[in-house]
PDB file of N, CA, C and O in Angstrom:
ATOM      1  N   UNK A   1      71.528  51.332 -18.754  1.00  0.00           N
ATOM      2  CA  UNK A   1      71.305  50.204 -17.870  1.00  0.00           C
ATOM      3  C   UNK A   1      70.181  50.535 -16.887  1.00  0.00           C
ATOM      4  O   UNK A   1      70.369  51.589 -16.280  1.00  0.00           O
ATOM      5  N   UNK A   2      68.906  49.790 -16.553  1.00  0.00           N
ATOM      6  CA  UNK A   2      68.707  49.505 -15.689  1.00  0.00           C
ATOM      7  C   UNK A   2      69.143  49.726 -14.365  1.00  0.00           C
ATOM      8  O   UNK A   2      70.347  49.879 -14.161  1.00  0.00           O
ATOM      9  N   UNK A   3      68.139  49.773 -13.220  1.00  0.00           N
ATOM     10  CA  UNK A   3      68.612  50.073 -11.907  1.00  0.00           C
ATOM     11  C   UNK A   3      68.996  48.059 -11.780  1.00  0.00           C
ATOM     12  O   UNK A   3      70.167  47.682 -11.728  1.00  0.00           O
ATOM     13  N   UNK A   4      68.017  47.212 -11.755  1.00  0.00           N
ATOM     14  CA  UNK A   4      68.439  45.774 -11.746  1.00  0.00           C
ATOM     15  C   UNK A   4      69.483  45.439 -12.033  1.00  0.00           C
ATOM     16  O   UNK A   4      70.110  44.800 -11.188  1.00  0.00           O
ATOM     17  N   UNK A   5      70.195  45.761 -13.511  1.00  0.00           N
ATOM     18  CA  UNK A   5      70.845  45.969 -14.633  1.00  0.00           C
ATOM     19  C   UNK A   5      72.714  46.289 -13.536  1.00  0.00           C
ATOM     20  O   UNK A   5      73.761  45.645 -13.597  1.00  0.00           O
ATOM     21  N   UNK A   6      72.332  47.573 -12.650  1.00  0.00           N
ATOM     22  CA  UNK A   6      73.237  47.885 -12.482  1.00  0.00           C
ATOM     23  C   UNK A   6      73.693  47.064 -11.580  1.00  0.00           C
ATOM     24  O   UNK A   6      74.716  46.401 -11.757  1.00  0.00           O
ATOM     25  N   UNK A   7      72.585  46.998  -9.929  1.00  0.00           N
ATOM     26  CA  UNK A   7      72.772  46.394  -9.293  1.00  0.00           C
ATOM     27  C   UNK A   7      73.442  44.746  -9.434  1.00  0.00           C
ATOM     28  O   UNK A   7      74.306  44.383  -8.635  1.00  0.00           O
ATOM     29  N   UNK A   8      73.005  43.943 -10.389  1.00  0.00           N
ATOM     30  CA  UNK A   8      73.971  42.927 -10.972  1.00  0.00           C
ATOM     31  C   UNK A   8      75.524  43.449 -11.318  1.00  0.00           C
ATOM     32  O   UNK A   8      76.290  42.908 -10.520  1.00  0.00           O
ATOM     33  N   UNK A   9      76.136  44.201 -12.117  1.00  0.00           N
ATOM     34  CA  UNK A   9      76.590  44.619 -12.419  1.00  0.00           C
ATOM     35  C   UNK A   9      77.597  44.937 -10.969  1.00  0.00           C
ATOM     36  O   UNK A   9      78.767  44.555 -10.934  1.00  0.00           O
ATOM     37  N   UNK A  10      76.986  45.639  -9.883  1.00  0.00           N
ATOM     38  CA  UNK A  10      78.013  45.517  -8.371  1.00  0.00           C
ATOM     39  C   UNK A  10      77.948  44.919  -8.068  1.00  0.00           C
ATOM     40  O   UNK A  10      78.776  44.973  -7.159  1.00  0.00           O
ATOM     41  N   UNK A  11      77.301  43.656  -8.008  1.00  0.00           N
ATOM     42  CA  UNK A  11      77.291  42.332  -7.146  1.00  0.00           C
ATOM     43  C   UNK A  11      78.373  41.524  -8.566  1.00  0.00           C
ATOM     44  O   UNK A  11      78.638  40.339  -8.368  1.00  0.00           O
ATOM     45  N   UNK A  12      78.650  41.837  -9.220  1.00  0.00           N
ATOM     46  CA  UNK A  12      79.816  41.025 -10.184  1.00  0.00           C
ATOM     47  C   UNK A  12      80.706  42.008  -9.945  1.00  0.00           C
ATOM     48  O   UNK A  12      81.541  41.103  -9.935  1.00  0.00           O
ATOM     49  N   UNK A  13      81.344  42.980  -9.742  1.00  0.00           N
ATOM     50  CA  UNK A  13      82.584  43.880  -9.474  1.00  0.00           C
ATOM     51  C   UNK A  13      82.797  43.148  -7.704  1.00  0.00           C
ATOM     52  O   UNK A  13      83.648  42.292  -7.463  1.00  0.00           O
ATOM     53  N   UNK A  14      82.267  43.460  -7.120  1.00  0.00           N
ATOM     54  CA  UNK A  14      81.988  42.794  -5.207  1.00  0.00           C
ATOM     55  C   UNK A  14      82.518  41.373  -5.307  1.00  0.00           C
ATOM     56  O   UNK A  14      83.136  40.828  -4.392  1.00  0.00           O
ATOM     57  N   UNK A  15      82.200  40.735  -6.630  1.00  0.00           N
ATOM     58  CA  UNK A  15      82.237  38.829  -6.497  1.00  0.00           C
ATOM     59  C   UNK A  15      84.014  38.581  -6.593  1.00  0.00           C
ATOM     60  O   UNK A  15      84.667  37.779  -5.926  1.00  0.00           O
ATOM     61  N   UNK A  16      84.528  39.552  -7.652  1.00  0.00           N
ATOM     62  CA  UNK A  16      85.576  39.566  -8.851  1.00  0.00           C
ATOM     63  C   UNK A  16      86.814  40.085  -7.398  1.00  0.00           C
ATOM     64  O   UNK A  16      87.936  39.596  -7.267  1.00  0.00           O
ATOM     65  N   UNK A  17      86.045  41.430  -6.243  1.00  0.00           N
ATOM     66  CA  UNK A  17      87.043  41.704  -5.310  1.00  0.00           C
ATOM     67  C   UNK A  17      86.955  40.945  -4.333  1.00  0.00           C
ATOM     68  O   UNK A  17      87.833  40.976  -3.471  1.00  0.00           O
ATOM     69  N   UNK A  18      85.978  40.166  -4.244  1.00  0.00           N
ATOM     70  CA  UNK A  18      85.814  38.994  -3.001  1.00  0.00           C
ATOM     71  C   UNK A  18      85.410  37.900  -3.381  1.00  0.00           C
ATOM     72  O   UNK A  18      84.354  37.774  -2.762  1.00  0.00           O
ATOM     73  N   UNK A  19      85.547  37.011  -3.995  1.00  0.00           N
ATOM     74  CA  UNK A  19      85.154  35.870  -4.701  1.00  0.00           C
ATOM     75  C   UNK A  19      84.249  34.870  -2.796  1.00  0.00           C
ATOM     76  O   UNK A  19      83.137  34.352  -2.690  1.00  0.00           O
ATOM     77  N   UNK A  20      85.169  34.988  -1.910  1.00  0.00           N
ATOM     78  CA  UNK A  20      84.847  34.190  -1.238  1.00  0.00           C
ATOM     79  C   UNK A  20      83.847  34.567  -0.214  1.00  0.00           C
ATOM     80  O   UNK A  20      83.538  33.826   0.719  1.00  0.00           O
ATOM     81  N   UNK A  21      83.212  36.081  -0.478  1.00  0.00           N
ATOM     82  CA  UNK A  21      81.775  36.602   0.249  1.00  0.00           C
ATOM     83  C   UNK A  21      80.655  36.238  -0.420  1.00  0.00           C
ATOM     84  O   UNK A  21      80.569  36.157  -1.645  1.00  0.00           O
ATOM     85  N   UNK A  22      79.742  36.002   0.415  1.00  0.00           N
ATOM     86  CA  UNK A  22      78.246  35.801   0.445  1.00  0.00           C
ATOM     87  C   UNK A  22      77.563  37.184   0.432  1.00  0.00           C
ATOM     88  O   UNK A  22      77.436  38.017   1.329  1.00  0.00           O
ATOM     89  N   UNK A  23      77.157  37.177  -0.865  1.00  0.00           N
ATOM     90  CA  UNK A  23      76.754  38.315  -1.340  1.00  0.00           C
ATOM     91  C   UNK A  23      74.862  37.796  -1.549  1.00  0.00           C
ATOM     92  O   UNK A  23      74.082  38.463  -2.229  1.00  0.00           O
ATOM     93  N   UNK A  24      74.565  36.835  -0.988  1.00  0.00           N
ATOM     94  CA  UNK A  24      73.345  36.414  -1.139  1.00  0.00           C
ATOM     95  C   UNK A  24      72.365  37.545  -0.282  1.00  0.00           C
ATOM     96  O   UNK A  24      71.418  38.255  -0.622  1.00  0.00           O
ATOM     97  N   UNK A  25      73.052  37.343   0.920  1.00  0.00           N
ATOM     98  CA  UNK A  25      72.305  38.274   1.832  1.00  0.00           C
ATOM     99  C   UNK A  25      72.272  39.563   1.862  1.00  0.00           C
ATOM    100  O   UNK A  25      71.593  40.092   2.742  1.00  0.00           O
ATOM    101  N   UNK A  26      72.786  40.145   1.187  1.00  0.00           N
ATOM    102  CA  UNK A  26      73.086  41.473   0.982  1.00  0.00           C
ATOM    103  C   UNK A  26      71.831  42.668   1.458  1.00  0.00           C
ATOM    104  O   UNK A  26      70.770  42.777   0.844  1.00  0.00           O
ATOM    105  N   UNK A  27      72.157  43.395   2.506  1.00  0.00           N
ATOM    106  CA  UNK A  27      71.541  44.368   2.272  1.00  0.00           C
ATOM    107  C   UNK A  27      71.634  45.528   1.412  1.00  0.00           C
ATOM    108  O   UNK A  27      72.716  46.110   1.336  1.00  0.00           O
ATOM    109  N   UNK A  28      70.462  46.003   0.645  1.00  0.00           N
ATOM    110  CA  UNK A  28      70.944  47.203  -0.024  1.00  0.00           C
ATOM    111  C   UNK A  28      71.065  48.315   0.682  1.00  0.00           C
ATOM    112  O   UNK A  28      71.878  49.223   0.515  1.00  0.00           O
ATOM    113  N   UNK A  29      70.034  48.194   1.664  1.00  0.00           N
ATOM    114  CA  UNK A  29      70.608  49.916   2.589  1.00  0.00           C
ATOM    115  C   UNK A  29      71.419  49.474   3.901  1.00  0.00           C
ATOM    116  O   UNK A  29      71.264  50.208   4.877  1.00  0.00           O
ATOM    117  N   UNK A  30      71.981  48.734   3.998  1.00  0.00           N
ATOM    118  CA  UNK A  30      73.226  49.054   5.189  1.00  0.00           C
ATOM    119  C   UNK A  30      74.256  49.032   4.092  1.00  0.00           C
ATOM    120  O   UNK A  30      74.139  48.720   2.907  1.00  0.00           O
ATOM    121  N   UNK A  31      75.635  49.578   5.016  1.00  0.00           N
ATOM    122  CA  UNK A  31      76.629  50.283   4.302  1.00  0.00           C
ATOM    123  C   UNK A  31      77.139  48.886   3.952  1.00  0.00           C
ATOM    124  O   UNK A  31      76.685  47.866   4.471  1.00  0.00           O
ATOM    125  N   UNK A  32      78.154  48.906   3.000  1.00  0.00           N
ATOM    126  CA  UNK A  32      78.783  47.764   2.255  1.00  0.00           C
ATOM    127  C   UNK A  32      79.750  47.558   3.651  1.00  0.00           C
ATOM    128  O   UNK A  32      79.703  46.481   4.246  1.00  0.00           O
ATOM    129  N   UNK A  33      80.459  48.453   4.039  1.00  0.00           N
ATOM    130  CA  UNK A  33      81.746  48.176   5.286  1.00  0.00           C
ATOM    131  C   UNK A  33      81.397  47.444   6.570  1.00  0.00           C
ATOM    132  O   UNK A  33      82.191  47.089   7.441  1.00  0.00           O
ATOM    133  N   UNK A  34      79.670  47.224   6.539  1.00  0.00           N
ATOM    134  CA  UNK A  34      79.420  46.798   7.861  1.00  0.00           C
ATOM    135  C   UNK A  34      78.524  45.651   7.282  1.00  0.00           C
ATOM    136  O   UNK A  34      77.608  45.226   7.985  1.00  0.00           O
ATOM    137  N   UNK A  35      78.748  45.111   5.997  1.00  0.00           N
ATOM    138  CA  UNK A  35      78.085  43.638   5.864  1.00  0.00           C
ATOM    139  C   UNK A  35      79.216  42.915   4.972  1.00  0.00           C
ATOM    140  O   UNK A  35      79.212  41.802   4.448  1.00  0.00           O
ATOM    141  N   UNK A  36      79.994  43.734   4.980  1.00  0.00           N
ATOM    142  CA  UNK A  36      81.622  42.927   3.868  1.00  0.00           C
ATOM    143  C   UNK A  36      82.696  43.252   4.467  1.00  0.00           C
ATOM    144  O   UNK A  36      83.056  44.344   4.907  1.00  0.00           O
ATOM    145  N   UNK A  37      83.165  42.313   4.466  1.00  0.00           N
ATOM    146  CA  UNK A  37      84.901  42.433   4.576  1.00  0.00           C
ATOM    147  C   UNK A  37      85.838  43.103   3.812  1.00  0.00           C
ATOM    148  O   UNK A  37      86.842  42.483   3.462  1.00  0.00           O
ATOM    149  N   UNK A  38      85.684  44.309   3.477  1.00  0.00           N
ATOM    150  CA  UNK A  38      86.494  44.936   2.724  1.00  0.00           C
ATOM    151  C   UNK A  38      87.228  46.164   3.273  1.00  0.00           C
ATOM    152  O   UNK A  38      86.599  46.903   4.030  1.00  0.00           O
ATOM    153  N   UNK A  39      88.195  46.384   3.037  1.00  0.00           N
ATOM    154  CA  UNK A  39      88.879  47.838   3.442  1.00  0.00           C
ATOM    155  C   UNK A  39      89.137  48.757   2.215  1.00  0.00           C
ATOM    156  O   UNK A  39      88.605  48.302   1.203  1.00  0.00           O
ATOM    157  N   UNK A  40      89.798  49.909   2.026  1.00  0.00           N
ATOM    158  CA  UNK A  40      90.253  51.086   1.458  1.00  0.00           C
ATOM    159  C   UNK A  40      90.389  50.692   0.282  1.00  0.00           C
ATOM    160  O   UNK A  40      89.868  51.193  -0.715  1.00  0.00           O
ATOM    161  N   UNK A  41      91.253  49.569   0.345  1.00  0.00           N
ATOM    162  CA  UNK A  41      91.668  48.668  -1.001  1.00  0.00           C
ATOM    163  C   UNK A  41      90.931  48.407  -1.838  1.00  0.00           C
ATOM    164  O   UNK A  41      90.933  48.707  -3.032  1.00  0.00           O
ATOM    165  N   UNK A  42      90.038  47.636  -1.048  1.00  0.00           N
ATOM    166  CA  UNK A  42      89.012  46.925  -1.950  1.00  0.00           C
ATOM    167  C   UNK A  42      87.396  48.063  -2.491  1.00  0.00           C
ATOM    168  O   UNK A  42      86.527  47.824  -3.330  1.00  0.00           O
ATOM    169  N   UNK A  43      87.545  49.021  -1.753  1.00  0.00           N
ATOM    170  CA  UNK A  43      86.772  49.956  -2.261  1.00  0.00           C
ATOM    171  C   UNK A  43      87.231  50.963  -3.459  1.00  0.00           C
ATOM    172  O   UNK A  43      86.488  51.418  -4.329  1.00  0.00           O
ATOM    173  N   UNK A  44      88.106  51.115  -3.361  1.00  0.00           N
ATOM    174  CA  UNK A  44      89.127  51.640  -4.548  1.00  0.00           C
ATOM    175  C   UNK A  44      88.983  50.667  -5.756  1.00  0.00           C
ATOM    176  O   UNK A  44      88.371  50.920  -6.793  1.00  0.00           O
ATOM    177  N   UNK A  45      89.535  49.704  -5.508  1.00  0.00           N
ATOM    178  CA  UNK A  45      88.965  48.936  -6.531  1.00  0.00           C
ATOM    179  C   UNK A  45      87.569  48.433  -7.230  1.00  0.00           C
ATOM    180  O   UNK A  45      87.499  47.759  -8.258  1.00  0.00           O
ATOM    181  N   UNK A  46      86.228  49.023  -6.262  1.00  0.00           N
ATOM    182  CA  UNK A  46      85.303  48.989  -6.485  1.00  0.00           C
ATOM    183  C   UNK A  46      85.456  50.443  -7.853  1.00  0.00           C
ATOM    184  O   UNK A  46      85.064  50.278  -9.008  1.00  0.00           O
ATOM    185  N   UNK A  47      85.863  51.283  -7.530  1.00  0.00           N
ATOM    186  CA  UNK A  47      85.801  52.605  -8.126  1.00  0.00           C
ATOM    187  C   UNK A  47      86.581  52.078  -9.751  1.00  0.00           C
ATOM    188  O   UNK A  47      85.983  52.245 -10.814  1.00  0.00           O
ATOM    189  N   UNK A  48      87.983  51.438  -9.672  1.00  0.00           N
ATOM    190  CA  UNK A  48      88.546  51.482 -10.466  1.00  0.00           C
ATOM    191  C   UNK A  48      88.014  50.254 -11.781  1.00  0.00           C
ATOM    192  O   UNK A  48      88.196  50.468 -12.979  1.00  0.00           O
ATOM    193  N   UNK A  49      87.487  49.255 -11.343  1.00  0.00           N
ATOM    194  CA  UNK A  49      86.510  48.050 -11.720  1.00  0.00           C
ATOM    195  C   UNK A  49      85.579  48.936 -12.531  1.00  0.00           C
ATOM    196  O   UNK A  49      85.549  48.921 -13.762  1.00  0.00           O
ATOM    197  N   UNK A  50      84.576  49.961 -11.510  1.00  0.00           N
ATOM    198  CA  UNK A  50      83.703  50.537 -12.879  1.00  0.00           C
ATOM    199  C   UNK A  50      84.256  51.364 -13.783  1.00  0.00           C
ATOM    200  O   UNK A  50      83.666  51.488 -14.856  1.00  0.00           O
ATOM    201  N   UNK A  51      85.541  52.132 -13.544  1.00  0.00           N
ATOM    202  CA  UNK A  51      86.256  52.784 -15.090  1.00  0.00           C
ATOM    203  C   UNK A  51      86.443  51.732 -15.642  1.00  0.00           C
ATOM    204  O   UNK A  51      85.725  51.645 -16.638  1.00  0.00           O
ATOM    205  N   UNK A  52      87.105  50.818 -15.474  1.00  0.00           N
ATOM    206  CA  UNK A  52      87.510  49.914 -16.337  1.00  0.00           C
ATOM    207  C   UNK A  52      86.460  49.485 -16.973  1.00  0.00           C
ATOM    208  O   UNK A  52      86.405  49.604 -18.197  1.00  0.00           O
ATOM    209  N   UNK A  53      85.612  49.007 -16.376  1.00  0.00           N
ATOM    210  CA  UNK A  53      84.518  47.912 -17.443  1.00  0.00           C
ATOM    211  C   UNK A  53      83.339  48.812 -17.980  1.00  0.00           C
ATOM    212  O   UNK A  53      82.792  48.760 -19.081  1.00  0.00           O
ATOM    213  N   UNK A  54      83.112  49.579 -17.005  1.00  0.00           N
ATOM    214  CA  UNK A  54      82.026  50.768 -17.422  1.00  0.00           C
ATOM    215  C   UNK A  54      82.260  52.502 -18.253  1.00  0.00           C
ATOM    216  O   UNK A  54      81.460  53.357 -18.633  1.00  0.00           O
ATOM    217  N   UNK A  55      83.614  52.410 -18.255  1.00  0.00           N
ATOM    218  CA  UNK A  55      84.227  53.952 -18.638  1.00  0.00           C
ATOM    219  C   UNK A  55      83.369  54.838 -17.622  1.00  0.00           C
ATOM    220  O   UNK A  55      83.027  55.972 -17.955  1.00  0.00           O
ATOM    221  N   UNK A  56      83.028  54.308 -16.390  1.00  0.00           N
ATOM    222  CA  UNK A  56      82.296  55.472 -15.151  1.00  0.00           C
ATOM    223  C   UNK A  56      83.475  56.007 -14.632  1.00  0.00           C
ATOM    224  O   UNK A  56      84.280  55.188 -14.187  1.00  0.00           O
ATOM    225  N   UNK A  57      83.814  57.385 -14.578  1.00  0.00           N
ATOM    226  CA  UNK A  57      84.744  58.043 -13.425  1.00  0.00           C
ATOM    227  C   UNK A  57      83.918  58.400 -12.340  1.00  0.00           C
ATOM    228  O   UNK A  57      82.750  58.733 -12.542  1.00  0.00           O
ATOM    229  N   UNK A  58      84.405  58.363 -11.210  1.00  0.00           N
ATOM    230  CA  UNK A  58      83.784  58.627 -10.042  1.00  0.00           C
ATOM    231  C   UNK A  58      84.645  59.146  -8.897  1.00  0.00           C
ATOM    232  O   UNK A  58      85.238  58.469  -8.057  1.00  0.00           O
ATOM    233  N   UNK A  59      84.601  60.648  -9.031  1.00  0.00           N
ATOM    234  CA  UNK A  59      85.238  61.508  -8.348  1.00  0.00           C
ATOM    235  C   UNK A  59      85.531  61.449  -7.119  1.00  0.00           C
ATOM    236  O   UNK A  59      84.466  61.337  -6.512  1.00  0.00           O
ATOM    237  N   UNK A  60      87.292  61.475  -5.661  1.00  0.00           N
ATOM    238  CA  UNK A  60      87.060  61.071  -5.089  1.00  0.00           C
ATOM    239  C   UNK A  60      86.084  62.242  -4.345  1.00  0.00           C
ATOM    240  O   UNK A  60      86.090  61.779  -3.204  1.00  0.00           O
ATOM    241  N   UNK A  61      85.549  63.025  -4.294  1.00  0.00           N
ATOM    242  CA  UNK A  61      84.565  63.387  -3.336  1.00  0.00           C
ATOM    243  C   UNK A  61      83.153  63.277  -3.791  1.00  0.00           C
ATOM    244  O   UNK A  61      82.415  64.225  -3.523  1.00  0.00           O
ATOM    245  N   UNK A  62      82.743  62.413  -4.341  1.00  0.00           N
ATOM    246  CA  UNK A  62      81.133  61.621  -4.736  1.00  0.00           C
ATOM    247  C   UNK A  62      82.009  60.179  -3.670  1.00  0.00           C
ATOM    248  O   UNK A  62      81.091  59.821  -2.933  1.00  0.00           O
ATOM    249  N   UNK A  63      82.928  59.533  -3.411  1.00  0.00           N
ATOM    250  CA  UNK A  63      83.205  58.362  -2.302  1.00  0.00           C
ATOM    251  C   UNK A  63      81.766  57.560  -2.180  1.00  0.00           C
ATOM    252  O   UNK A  63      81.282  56.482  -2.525  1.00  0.00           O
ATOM    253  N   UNK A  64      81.346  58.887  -1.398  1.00  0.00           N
ATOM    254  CA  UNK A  64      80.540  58.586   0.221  1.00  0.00           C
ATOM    255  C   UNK A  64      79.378  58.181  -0.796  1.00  0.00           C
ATOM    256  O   UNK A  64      78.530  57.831   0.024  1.00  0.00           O
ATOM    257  N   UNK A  65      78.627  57.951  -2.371  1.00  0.00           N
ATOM    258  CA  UNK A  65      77.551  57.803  -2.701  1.00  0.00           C
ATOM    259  C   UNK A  65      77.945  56.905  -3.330  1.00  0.00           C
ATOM    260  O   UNK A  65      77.538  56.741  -4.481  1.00  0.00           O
ATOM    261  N   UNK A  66      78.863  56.054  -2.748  1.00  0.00           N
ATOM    262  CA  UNK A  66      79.453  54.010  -3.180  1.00  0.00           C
ATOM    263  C   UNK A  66      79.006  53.302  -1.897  1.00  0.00           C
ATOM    264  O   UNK A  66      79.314  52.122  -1.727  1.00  0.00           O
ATOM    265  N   UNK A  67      77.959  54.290  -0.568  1.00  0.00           N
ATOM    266  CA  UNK A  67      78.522  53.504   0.537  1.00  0.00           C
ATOM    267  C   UNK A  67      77.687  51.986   0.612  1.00  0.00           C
ATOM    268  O   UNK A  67      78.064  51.053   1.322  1.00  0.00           O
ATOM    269  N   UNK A  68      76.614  51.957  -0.175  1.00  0.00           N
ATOM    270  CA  UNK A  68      75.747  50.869  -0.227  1.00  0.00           C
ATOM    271  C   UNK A  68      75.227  50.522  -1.609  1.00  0.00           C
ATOM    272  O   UNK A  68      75.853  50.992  -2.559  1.00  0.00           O
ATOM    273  N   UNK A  69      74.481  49.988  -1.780  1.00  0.00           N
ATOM    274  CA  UNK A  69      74.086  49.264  -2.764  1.00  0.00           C
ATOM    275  C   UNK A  69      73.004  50.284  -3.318  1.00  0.00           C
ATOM    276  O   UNK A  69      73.024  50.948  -4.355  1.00  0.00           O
ATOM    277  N   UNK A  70      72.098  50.209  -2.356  1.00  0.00           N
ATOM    278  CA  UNK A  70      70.786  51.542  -3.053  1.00  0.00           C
ATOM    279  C   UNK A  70      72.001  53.054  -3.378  1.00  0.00           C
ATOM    280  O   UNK A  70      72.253  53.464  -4.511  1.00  0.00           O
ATOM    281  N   UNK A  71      72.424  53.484  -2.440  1.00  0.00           N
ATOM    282  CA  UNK A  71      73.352  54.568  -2.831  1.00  0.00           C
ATOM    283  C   UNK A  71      74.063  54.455  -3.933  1.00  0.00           C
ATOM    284  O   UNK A  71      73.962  55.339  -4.783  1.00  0.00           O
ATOM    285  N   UNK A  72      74.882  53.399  -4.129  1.00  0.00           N
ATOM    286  CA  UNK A  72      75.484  53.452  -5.598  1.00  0.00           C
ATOM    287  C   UNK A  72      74.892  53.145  -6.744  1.00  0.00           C
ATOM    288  O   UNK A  72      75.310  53.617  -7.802  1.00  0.00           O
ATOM    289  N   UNK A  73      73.622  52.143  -6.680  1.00  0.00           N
ATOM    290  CA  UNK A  73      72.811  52.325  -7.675  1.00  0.00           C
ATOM    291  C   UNK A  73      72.048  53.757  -8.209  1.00  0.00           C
ATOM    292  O   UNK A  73      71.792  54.056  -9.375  1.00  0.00           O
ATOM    293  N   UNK A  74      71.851  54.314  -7.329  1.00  0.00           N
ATOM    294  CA  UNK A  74      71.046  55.677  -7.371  1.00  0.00           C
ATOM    295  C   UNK A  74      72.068  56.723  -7.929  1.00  0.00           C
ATOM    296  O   UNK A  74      71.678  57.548  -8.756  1.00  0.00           O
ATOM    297  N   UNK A  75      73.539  56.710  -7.441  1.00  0.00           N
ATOM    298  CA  UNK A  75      74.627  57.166  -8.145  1.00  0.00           C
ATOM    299  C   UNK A  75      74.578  56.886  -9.620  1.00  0.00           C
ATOM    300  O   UNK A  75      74.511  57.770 -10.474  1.00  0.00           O
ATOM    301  N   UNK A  76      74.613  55.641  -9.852  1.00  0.00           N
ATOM    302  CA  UNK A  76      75.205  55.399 -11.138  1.00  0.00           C
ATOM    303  C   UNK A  76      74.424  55.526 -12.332  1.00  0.00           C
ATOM    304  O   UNK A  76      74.678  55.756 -13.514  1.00  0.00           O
ATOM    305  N   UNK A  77      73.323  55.290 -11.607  1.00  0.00           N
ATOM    306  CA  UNK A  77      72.331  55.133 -12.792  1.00  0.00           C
ATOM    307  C   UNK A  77      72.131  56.176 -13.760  1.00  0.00           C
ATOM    308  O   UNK A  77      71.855  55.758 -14.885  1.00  0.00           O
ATOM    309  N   UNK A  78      72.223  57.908 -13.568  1.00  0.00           N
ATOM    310  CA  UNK A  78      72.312  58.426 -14.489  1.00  0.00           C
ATOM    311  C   UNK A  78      73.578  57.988 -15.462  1.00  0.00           C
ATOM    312  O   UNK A  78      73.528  57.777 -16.674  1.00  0.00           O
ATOM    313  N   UNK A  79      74.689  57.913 -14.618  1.00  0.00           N
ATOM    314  CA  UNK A  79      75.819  57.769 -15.408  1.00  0.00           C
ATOM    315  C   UNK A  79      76.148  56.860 -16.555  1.00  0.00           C
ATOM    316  O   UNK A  79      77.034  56.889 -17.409  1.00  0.00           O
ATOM    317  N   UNK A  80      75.024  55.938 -16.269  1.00  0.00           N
ATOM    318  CA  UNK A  80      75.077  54.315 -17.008  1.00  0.00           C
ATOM    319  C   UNK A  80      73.815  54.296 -18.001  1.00  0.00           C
ATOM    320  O   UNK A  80      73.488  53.500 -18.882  1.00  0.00           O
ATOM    321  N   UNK A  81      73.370  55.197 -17.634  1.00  0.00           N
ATOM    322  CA  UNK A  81      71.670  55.579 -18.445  1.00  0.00           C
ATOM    323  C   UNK A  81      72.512  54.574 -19.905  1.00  0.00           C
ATOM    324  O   UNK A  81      72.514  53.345 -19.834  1.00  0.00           O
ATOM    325  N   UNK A  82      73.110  55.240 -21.025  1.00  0.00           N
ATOM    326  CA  UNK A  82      73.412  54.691 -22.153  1.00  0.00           C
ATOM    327  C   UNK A  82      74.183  53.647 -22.292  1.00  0.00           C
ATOM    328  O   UNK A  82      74.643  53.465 -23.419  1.00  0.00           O
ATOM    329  N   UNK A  83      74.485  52.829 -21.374  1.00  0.00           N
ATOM    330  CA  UNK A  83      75.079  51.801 -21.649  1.00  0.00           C
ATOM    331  C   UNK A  83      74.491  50.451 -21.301  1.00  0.00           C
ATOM    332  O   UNK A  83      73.910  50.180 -20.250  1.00  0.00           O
ATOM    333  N   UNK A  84      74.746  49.549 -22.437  1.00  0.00           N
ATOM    334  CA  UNK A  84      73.686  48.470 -22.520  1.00  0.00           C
ATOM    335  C   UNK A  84      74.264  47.415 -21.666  1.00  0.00           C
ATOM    336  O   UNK A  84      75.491  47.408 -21.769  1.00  0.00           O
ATOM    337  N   UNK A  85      73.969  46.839 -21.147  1.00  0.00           N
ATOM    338  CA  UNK A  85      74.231  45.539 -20.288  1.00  0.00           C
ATOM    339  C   UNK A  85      75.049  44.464 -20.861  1.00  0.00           C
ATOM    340  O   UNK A  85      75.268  43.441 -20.212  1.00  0.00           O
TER     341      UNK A  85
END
């Protein structure tokens, strides 16, 4: 995948745990916790969303490189290198 590729890809996991956020405005470099309404929960489920749909594990001490959008893209992208969109 794509860095684009992926970034779609969290803005549809983000939609699926918050259907009712505005994800239009999104910054990619401020942290997700200080432009979304989400807590512990819903970040966990960010984690568990990409095993599920992506077979990505993501260890809990890599956390802190989910905290934004550029950060988790930059995370994932090796991980997702072979998988097609």
């Amino acid at each position: 995948m794509t860095p684009a590729e992926i970034r779609d890809a969290v803005l549809a996991i983000l939609n699926t745990i918050n259907p009712d956020e505005d994800l239009s405005s999104l910054d990619d470099e401020k942290e997700f916790r200080d432009q979304l309404e989400m807590d512990s929960m819903d970040f966990l489920d960010i984690v568990m969303e990409l095993r599920k749909r992506y077979r990505v594990q993501v260890p809990e001490e890599d956390y802190e490189n989910l905290v934004s959008m550029n950060k988790t893209v930059a995370y994932l992208e090796p991980k997702m290198k072979e998988i097609s969109a």
